[in-house]
N, C-alpha and C positions, 0 to 999 in steps of 0.2 A: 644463709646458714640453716634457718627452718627448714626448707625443702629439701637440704642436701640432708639435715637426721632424720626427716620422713621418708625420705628414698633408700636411706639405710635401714630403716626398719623393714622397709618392703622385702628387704634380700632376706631378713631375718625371718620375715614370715615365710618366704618360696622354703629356708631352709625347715623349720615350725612343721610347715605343712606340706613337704618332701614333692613340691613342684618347680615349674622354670616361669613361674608364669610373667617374670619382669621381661625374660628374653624371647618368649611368644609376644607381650607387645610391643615389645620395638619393633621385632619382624610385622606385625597385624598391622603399625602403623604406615609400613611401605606397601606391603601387598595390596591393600584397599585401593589402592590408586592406579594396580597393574589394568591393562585394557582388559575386555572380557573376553578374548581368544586367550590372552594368556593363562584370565584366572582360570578356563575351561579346563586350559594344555594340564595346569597344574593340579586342581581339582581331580582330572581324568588319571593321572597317571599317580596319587595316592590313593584312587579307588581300585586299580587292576592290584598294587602292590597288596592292598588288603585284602581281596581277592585271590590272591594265589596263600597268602599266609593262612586265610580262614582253611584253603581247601587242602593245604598241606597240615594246618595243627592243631584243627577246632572239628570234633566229632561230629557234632551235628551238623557241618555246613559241608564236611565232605560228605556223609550219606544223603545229605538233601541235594547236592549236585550230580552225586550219582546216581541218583534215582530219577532225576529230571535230566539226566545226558547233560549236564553243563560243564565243562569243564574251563578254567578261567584263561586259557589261552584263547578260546574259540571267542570272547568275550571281545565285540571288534565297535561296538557302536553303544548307544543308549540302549536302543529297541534290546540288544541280544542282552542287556545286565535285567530291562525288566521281565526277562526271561525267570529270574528268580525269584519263587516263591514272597510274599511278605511275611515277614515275621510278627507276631503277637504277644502281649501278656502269657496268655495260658502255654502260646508253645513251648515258651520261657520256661516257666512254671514246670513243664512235665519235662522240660530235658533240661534241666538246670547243671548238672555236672558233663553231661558234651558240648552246653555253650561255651565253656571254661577250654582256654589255650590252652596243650599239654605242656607248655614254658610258661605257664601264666606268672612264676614267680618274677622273670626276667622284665617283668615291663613294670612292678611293684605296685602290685592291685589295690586299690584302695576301695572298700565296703560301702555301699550307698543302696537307700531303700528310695522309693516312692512315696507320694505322701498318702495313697491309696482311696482319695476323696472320691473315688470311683467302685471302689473294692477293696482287696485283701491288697496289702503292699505290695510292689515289686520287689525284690533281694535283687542287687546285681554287681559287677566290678567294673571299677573306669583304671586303669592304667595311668600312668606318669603324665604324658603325654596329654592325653587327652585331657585330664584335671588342671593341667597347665595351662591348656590354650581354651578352658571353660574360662576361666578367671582373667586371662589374657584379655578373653573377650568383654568380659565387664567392663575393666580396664580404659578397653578402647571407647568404649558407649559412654563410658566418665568421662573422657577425656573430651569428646566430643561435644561434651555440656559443659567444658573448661576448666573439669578438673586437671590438676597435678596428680604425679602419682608422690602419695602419704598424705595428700590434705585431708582434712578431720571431713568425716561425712557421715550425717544421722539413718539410721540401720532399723528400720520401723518393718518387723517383722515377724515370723514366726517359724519354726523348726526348719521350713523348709529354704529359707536364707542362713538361715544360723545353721554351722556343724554342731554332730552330737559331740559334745566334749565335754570333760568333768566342770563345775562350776571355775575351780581354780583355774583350772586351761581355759575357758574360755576368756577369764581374765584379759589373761594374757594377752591372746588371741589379740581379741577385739582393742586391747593398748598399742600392738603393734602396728596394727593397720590402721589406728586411727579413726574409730568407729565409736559413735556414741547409739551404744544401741538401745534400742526400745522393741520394748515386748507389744506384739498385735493381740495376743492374748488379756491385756489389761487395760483394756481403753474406757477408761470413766471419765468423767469430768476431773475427778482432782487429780489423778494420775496426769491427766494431759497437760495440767495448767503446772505442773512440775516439772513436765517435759519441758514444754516453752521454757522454763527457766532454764533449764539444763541447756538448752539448743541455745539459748541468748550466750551463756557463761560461756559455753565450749566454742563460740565464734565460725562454728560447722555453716559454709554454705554450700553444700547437695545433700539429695535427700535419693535415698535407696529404699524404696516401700513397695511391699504390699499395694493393688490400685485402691483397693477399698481403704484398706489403713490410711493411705495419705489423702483418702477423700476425706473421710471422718476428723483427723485432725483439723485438716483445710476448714472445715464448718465450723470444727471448736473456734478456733482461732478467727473466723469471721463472726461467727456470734458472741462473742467475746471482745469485740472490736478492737484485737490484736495487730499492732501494726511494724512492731520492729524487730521481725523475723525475718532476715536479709539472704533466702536462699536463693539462691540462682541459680540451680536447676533440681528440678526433681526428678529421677528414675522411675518408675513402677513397672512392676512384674509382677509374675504368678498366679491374674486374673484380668478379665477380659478388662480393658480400660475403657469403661464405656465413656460416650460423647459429655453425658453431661458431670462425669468425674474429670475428665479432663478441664475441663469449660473451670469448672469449680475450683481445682487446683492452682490450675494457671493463673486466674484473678486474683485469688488469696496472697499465692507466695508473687503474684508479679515478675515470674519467669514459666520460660519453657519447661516444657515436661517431655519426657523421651520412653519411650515404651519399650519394655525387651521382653522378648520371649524366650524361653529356656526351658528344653525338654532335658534332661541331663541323662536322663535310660538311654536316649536314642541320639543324642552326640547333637540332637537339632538345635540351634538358634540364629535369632533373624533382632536386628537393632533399625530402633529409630537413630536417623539422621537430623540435621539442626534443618533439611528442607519440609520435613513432617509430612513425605505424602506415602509413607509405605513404611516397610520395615525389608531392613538390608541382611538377605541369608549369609551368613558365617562360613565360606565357599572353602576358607581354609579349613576348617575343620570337619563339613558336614557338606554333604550330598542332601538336598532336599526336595522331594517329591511330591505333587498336590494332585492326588486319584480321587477318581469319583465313585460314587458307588455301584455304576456297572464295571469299575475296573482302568476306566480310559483315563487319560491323565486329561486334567483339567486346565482348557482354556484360557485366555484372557477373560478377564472377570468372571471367571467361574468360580465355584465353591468345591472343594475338595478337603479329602482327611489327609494332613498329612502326614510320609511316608518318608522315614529319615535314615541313613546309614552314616554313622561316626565314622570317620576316616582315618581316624588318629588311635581309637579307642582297638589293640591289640590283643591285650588277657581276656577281652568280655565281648568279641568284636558283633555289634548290633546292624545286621546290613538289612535294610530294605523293610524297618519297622513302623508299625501302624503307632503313631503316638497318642492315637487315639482323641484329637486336636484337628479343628474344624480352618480352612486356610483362604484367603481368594486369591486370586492369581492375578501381577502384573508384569505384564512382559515387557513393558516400557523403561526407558533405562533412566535414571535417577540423575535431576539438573545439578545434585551436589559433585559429580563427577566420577564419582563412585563408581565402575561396572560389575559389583555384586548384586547377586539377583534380586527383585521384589518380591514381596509380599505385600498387596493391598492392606490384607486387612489381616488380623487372628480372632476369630469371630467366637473361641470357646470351646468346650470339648465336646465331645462327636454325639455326649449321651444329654445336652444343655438344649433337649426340643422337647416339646408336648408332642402328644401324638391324637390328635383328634378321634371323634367317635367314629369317623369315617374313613379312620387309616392315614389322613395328611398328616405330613412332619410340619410342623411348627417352630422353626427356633428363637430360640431367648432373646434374640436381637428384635423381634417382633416386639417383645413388651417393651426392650427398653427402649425404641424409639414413639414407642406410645406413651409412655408414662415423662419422656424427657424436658416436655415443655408445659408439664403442668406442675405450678410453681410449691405446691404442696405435697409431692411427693417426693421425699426426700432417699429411700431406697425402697427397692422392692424386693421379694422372693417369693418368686412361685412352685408349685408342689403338686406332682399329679399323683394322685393318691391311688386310682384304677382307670378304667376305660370309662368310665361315668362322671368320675371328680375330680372340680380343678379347685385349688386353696389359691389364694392370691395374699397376700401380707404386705401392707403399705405405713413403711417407719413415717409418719407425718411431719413438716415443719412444725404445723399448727392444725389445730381440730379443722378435719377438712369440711366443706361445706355438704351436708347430707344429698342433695341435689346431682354433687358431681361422683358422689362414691354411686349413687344410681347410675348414672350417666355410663359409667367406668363398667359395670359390672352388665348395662345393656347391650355395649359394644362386645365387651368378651360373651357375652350369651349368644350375639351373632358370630362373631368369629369360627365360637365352637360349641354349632349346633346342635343338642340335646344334651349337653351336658351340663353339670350341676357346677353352680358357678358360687364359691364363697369368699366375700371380699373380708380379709378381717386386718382391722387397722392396728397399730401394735407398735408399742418404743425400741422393742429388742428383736432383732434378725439373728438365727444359727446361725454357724461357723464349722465348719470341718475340725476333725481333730487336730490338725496344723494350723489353725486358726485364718483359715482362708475362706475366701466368703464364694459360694456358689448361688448363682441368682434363680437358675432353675433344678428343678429333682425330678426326677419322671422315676415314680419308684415301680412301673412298671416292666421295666427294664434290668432294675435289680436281682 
C-alpha cells in the first residue's frame, strides 16, 4: 500500500513539474539492456532526426551549416557529423535568440541557468522531453542502488539539485517526491546532528548528495561515533568524487556509493553501475564525445573534454557542445551487461589544472592523489593566484605534525619549480555560490 501512494505521487509530481519522466523510466529500464548495435541503430537515428530539425528551425545551426557546406542529409557516418563545428558558452551567449526553435513554444521550454562556478551563468531552454528523460535518468541510477520509485530519499544539496521554486512550492515539491532535504549550504556541527535525527525519524535509506556534502556529513557522523543511520545507498553528483570520499562514505554508511554525472546545458550524462568500474553514458538521451585538445577524439584511456549533443533537447537544441568537463575514455564493454558506453573516469572541469612556471598543465587529480593517504588531511583547496603563486589550504584532522607540512610544501616546490609555494592550514574551505566545492582555481585563466 506504501509504495503504490509513493508511486502516485510520482505522477503527481511529472504532472507539478509538466514532465513524463515515470514513462521515460520504464522505457530507460528496457533500453539499457538493448545490445550495442542496437543502442547505436537508435542513438544514430535520433541524432540525424535532430539534425534535420535544427537545420530546418534553429537560425544559428542553419547558417552555421551553411557556411560550412553541411547539409544533414549528406550526414552518412560519425566522421561526416564531427564535421560540425563545436558549440561554446560564449557562442551561446552571442547568439542566444537563433539558438531558440522558431516553434520553440511546441516542445514547452522550461528555463534553467548554469551554476556559473566557472564564470557569468549560462541562461538556456530544455524542452519536455528532454527534462523528462534528465529525471528519468536519476530514476534509473536510484533504482539501481535499490531504490523504488517514491521511497523517502535524503536531498543533501544545493541550488543546483534543488529547482528555483517559491519556498511554499518547494514544499510541496520535495513532499511529493518524498525527499528529505538538506541544505549544503548549512553544514555546522549542530545543523548536522539534527540532520541525523531527522534522517533516523524519516526511515530514508538513499542519499542523493553533493560528493563533498556527503563526505562531510560521513565524518560528522564517524566522529560522532554514529552508528544507526541505515542507508543503503548513496548517490553523489555535481563534483569530482575523489578516491578518498568515496573510501570515507562507503565505510560510514556501510553501503555502495554510485557516482552521476550530469551536464543539463548539454543534454550529457553518464551513471555508475552496482559493477563500479566506469560510469555508463545516457545513449538514450545524449551523444557523448571525449576530444583532445589537438581536436582528435580521444583513445582508450585517454583524457579528453567532453563534447555532448542532447538528442531529445528540441526548443534549445545543444549539438556538439564543449561542456567544459574533463573525461577518460573506456571502450571496454561493462560485466553488468549493460552495452552503454563508458566512461572511465570524470576527472573535473577543463579549467581544475595549475599551470606551472614552465607552461605544464597540472591537474587537480595530482594533489588529490598526493594528499589521499596522508591520514591528516582531511580536505584540500588549491589556488593559483599568478604565474609565480601557488596557495595550497589543508582542513586538518588534527594539528598536523610541522615536520610533514615541510615535507608537503618540498615536494610541491619540486613539482613546480620556481614557484612560490604557501601551505596554509585552516578549518573552513570556500564554496561556490551554489554551494559546491571546487578543489582547484587557477585565477589565471579567469
Amino acid at each position: 500500500m506504501i509504495r503504490a501512494v509513493n508511486r502516485s505521487k510520482l505522477f503527481l509530481v511529472d504532472i507539478f513539474r509538466k514532465t513524463n519522466a515515470l514513462k521515460f523510466y520504464h522505457e530507460f529500464l528496457k533500453t539499457q539492456w538493448l545490445s550495442y548495435e542496437q543502442i547505436k541503430k537508435m542513438q544514430w537515428e535520433k541524432l540525424i532526426k535532430l539534425l534535420h530539425h535544427a537545420y530546418k528551425n534553429v537560425p544559428y545551426f542553419h547558417k552555421l551549416f551553411v557556411e560550412n557546406d553541411i547539409h544533414p542529409h549528406d550526414i552518412k557516418s560519425i566522421n561526416d557529423f564531427r564535421k560540425i563545428p563545436v558549440l561554446t558558452k560564449d557562442i551561446i551567449r552571442e547568439n542566444f535568440e537563433d539558438m531558440l526553435s522558431k516553434n520553440i513554444k511546441i516542445f514547452k521550454p522550461y528555463k534553467k541557468s548554469t551554476g556559473g562556478s566557472t564564470g557569468k551563468p549560462l541562461i538556456y531552454f530544455m524542452d519536455r522531453k528532454s527534462r523528462s528523460a534528465q529525471w528519468a535518468t536519476l530514476y534509473r541510477l536510484w533504482h539501481i542502488g535499490g531504490w523504488n520509485p517514491g521511497e523517502k530519499i535524503v536531498y543533501l544539496g544545493g541550488t543546483s539539485l534543488f529547482p528555483s521554486l517559491a519556498e511554499f512550492k518547494k514544499g510541496i515539491y520535495a513532499k511529493l517526491n518524498n525527499w528529505l532535504v538538506l541544505s549544503a549550504f548549512h553544514m555546522s556541527d549542530y545543523n548536522m546532528q539534527q540532520w541525523v535525527n531527522e534522517i533516523r525519524r524519516s526511515g530514508a535509506k538513499f542519499m542523493y548528495s553533493y560528493a563533498n556534502s556527503a563526505y562531510i556529513l560521513a565524518n560528522f557522523i564517524k566522529d560522532n561515533n554514529i552508528k544507526d543511520i541505515p542507508i543503503k545507498a548513496v548517490f553523489t553528483t555535481c563534483e569530482p568524487l575523489l578516491p578518498k570520499y568515496r573510501e570515507t562514505i562507503e565505510n560510514v554508511f556501510s553501503c555502495d556509493v554510485f557516482d552521476f554525472y550530469g551536464a543539463n546545458d548539454g543534454g550529457g550524462y553518464a551513471f555508475e553501475c552496482d559493477v563500479h568500474k566506469g560510469l555508463h553514458c545516457v545513449s538514450e538521451k545524449c551523444f557523448i564525445e571525449v576530444v583532445k585538445e589537438d581536436g582528435a577524439i580521444a583513445g582508450d584511456g585517454e583524457i579528453g573534454e567532453i563534447v555532448s549533443t542532447d538528442l531529445l533537447n528540441y526548443a534549445m537544441p545543444f549539438i556538439r557542445y564543449k561542456v567544459e568537463d574533463l573525461a577518460i575514455v573506456d571502450s571496454s564493454l561493462c560485466k553488468c551487461g549493460r552495452s552503454l558506453p563508458l566512461l572511465k573516469n570524470i576527472i573535473g572541469r577543463s579549467h581544475d589544472f595549475i599551470t606551472s612556471k614552465h607552461g605544464d598543465k597540472v591537474h587537480g587529480f595530482f594533489f588529490s592523489y598526493m594528499f589521499q593517504k596522508i591520514n591528516w588531511i582531511n580536505q584540500f583547496y588549491v589556488v593559483q593566484k599568478n604565474d609565480e603563486e601557488l596557495s595550497v589550504y589543508l582542513k586538518p584532522n588534527y594539528n598536523p605534525p610541522p615536520e610533514e607540512v615541510k615535507y608537503i610544501e618540498s615536494l610541491l616546490k619540486r613539482k613546480f619549480t620556481g614557484m612560490q609555494i604557501e601551505i596554509i592550514i585552516t578549518k573552513n574551505l570556500p564554496k561556490t555560490s551554489g554551494s559546491k566545492f571546487r578543489y582547484v582555481i587557477n585565477k589565471t585563466l579567469s
